[in-house]
C-alpha positions as CSV (number, residue, x, y, z in Angstrom):
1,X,-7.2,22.3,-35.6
2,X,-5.3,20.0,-33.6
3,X,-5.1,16.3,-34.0
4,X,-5.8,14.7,-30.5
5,X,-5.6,11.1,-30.3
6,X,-6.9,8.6,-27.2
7,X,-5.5,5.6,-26.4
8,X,-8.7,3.3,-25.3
9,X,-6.9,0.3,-24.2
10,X,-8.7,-1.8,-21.8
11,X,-6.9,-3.7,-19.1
12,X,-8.4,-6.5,-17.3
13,X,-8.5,-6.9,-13.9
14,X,-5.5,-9.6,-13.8
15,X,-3.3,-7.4,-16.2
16,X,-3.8,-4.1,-14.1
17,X,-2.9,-6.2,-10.8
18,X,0.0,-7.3,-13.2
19,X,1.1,-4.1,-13.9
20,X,1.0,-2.7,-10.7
21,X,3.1,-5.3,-9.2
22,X,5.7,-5.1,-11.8
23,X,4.6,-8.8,-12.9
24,X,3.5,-8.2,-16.6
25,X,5.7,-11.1,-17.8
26,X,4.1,-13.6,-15.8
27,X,0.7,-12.4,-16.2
28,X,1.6,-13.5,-20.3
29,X,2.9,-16.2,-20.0
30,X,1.0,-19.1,-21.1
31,X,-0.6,-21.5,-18.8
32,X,1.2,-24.4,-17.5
33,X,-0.2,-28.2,-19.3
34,X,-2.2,-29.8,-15.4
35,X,-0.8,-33.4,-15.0
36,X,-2.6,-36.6,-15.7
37,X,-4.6,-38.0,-12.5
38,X,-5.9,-36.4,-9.6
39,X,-4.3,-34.5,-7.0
40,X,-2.9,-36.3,-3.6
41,X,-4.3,-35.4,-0.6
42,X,-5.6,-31.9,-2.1
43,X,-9.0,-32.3,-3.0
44,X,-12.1,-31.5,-0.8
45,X,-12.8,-28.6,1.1
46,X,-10.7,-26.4,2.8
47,X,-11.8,-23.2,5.5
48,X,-10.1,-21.0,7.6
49,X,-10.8,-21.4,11.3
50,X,-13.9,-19.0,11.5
51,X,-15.4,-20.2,8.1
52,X,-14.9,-16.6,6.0
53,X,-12.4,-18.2,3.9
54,X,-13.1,-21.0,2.0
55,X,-11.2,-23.5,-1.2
56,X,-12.5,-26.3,-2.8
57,X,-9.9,-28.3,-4.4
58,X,-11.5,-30.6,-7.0
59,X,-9.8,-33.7,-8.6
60,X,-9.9,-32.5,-12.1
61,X,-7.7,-29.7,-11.2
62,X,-10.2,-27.0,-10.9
63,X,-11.4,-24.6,-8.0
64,X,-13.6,-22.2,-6.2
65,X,-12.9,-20.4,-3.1
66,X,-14.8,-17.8,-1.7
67,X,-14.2,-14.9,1.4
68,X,-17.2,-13.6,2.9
69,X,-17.8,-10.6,1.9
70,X,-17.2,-10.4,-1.4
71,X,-19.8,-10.7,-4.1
72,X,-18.0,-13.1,-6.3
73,X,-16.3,-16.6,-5.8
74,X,-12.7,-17.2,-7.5
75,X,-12.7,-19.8,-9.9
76,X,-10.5,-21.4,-12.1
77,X,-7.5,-23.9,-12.0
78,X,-4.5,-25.2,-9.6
79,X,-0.8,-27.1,-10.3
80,X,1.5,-28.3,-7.7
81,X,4.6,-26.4,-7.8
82,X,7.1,-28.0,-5.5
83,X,6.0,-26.7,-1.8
84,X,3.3,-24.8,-3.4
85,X,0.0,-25.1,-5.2
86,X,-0.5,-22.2,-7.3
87,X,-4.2,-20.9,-8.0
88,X,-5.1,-19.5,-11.6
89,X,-8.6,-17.9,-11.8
90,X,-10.7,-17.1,-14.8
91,X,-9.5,-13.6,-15.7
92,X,-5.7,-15.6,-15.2
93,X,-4.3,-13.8,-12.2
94,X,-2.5,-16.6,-10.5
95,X,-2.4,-16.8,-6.4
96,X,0.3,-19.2,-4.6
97,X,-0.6,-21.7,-1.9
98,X,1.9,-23.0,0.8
99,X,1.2,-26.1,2.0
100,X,2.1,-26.3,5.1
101,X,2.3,-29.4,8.3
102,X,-1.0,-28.0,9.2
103,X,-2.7,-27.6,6.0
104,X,-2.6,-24.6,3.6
105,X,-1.5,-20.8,3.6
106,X,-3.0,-18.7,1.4
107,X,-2.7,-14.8,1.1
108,X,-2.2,-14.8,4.6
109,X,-5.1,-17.4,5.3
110,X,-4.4,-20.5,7.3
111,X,-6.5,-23.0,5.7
112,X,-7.6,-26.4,7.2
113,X,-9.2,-29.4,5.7
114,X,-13.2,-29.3,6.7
């Protein structure tokens, strides 16, 4: 009889994405300390022009954003990284921000202050 043996390694959704774009590094690297205080000139909510995208920025470094859609609404945590703000969600896949003169640009998104 022969021996078969089956790897039943579950990946997550963030590690899979991680994988696929080559990314597994980051995807284990631990998560950045948030600095003390709030945000400046980050919090509130923020929508694409037709309303289908929407990020709410909160002042204890959290967030939710939502496209329409789509069943479930990211949520998680956000840094400043220079030029960027850089969106961690629960399952720890990690989405940059570009803030922009005219507000934000995310994943292709252009996101203005509501």
């Amino acid at each position: 009889m022969r021996d078969i043996r089956v790897d039943t390694t579950i990946f997550g959704t963030a590690s899979l994405l991680a994988l696929a774009l080559g990314g597994a590094e980051d995807a284990l690297r631990p998560e950045p300390e948030r600095p003390d205080g709030p945000p400046e000139g980050f919090t509130g909510l923020w929508r694409n022009a037709d309303g289908t995208v929407r990020l709410c920025l909160a002042a204890d470094w959290s967030y939710e954003g939502s496209v329409a859609g789509r069943r479930r609404s990211a949520k998680g945590t956000y840094r400043r990284e220079g030029s960027l703000l850089e969106l961690s969600d629960e399952s720890g896949l990690r989405t940059p921000v570009v803030v922009a003169e005219y507000g934000l640009e995310m994943a292709g998104h252009q996101l203005y202050k509501a």
